[in-house]
C-alpha positions as CSV (number, residue, x, y, z in Angstrom):
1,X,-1.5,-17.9,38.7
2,X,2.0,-16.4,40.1
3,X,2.9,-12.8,40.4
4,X,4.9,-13.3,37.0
5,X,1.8,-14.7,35.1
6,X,-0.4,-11.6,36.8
7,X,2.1,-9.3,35.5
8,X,2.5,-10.6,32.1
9,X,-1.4,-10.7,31.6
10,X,-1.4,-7.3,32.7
11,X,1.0,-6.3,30.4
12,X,-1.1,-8.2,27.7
13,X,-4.3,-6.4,28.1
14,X,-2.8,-3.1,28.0
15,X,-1.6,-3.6,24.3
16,X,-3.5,-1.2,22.1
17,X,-4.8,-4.1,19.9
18,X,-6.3,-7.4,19.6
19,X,-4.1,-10.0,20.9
20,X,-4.2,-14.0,20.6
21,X,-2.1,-16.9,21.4
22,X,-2.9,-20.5,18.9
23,X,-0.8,-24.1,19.6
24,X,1.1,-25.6,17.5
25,X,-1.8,-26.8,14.9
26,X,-2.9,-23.4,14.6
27,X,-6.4,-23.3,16.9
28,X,-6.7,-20.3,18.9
29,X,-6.2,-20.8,22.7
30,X,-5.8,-17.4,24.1
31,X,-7.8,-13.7,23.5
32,X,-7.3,-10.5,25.4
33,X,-10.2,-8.2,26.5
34,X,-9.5,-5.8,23.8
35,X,-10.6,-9.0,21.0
36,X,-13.2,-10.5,22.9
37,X,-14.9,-7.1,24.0
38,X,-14.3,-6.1,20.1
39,X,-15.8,-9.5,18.6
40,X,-18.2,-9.5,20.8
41,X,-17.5,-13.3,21.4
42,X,-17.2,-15.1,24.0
43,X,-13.5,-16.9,24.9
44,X,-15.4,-20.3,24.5
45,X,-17.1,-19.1,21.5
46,X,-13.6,-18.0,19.8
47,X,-11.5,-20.5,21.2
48,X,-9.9,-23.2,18.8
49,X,-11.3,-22.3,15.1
50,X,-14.5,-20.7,16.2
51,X,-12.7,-16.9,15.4
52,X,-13.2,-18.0,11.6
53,X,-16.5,-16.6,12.4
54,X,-15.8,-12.9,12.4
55,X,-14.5,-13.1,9.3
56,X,-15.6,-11.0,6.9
57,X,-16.6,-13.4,4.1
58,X,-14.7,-12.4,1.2
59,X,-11.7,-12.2,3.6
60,X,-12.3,-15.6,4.9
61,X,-11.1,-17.9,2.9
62,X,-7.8,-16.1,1.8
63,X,-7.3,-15.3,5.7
64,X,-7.2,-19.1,6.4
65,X,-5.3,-20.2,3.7
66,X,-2.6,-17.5,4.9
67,X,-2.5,-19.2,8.4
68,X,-2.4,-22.5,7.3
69,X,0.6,-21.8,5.3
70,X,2.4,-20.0,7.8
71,X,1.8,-23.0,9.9
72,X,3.0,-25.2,7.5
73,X,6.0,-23.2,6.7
74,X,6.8,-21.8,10.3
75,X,7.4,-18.8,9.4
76,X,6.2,-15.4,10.7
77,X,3.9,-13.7,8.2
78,X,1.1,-11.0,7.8
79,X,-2.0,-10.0,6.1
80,X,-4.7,-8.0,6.0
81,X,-8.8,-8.5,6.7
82,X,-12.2,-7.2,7.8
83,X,-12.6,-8.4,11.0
84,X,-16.2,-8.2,12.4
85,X,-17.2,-5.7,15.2
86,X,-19.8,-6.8,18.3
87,X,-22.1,-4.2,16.5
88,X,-22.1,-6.2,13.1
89,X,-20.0,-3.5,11.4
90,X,-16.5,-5.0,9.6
91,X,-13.3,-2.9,10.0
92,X,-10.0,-3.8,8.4
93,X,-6.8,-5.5,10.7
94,X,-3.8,-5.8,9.8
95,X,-3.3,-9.2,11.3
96,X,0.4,-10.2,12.3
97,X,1.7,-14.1,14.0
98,X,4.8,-15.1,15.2
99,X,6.1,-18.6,16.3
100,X,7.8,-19.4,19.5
101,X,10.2,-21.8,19.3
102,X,12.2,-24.2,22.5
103,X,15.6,-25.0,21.6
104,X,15.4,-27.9,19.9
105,X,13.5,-25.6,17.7
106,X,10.4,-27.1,17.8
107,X,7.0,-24.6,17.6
108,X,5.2,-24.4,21.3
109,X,2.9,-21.6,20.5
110,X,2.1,-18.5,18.2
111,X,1.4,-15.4,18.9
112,X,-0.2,-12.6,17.0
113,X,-1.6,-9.2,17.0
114,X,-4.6,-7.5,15.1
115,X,-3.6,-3.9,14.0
116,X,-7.0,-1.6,13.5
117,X,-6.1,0.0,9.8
118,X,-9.3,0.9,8.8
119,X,-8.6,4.9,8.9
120,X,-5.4,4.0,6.6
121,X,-7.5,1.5,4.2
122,X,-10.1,4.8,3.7
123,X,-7.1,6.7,3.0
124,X,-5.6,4.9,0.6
125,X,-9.0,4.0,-1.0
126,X,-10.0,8.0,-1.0
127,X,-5.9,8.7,-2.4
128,X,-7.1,5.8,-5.1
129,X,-10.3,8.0,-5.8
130,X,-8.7,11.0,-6.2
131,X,-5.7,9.3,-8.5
132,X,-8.7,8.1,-10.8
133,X,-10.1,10.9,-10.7
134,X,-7.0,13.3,-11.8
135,X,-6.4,10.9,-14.6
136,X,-9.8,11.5,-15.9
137,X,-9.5,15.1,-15.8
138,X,-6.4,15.4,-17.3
139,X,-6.9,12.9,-20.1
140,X,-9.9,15.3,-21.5
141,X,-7.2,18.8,-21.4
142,X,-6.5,19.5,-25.1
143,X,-3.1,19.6,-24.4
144,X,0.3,17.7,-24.1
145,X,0.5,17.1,-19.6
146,X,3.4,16.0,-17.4
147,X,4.5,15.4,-13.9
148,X,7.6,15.2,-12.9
149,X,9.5,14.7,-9.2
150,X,11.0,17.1,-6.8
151,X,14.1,15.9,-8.5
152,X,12.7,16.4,-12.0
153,X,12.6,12.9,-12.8
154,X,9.2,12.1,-15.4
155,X,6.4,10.5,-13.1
156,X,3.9,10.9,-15.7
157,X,2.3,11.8,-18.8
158,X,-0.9,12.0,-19.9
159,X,-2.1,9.7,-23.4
160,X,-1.7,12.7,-25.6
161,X,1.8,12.8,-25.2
162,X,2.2,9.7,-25.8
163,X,-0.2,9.3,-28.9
164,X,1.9,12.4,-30.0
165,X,5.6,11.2,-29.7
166,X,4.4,7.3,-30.4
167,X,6.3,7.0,-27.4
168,X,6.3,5.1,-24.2
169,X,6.5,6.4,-20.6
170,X,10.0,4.1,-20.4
171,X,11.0,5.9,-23.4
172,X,10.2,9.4,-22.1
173,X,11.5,8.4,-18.7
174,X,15.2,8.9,-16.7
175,X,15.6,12.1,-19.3
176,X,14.6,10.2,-22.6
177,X,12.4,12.8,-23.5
178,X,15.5,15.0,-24.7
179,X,15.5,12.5,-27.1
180,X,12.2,13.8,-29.1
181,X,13.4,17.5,-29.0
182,X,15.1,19.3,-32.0
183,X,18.9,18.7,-31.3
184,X,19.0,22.5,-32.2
185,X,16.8,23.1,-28.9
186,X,18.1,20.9,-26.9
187,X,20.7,22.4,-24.7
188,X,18.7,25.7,-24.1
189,X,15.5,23.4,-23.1
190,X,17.5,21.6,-20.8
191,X,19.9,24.5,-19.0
192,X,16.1,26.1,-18.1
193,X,14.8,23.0,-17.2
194,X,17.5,22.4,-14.6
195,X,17.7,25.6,-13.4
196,X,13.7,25.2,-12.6
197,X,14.5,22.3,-10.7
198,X,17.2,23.9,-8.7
199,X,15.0,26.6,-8.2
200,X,11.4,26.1,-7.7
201,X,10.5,29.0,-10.2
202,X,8.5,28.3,-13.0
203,X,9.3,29.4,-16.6
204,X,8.1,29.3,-20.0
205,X,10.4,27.4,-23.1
206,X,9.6,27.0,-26.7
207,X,11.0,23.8,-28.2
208,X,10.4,21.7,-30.8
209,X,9.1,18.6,-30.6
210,X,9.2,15.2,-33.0
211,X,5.9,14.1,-34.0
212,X,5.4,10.5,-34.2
213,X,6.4,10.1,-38.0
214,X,6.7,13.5,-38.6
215,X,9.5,16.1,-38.3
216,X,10.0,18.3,-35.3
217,X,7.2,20.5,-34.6
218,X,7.2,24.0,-31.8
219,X,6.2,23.9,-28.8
220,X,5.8,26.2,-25.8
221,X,6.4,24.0,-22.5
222,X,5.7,25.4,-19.2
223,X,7.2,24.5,-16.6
């Protein structure tokens, strides 16, 4: 090994992730310290398909199918899966290849990365839990609920509203909403409304609002 291949190596293993190198057909011919030491494998154990084995098994088979299509199509991709741990535990990668090419544009050798994203996976799965969780609540309020943007644009609305209007969220959406108010309170309901977007203060509005199959009724929205 040359100074340059020393260096490079070097350079490799201080990459704050799991690095691999694969030929051409796809088998697995290179792993830095940071995969092995994580796998707990040895190079000979990993080498050529035997990384399939850290897996985890409902990853497995949609992992493999992703690389052989990537091989088959040349073409740099990513996806994510549990990768096993030395200790038996699985975390989640975020696993990423790319092809190297000579000029005649032929494929030598891939190269790829595996990106630790199991505190962002808990996170999303605890945002999930939370989402579910506020829909839940809301959807028990005796009441007509909303949520709207920064910008004031409708993000939501909870199934009373729309059992109410006999309306969709589309329909409600990108200001449709004025569109079930009495045209009578219309322009006052929307002057506040805008000014409480400008603003950031909240403030109370009585309106009325069109029942599904029914005339306008009042309401107070706050806001």
């Amino acid at each position: 090994m040359n100074a340059s291949d020393e260096q490079l190596r070097a350079i490799i293993e201080t990459i704050p992730a799991l690095v691999w190198s694969a030929r051409p057909d796809g088998s697995a011919e290179f792993f830095n310290r940071r995969w092995l030491d994580y796998t707990g494998l040895s190079y000979d154990e990993a080498r050529d398909w035997g990384w399939e084995k850290v897996v985890h098994p409902e990853d497995h088979n949609r992992l493999v199918e992703h690389w052989r299509s990537m091989l088959a199509s040349g073409e740099p991709g990513e996806i994510e899966a549990r990768l096993r741990r030395f200790d038996g535990a699985y975390r989640w990668f975020l696993v990423r290849a790319n092809p190297l090419r000579e000029e005649s544009g032929a494929i030598v050798r891939w190269y790829g990365t595996n990106i630790d994203i199991e505190d962002r996976k808990r996170a999303e799965e605890s945002a999930q839990a939370s989402e579910l969780s506020f829909r839940r609540i809301v959807g028990t309020i005796p009441a007509l609920v909303w949520c709207a943007s920064p910008e004031g644009e409708l993000t939501y609305v909870n199934q009373r509203i729309l059992d109410y209007t006999g309306a969709l969220l589309a329909d409600l959406a990108q200001a449709g909403w004025v569109n079930f108010l009495h045209p009578d309170d219309v322009q006052q309901t929307v002057t506040m409304w805008t000014t409480n977007v400008r603003t950031g203060n909240p403030h109370d509005v009585q309106y009325r609002l069109r029942a599904k199959g029914t005339s306008c009724r009042q309401r107070t929205g706050e806001k």
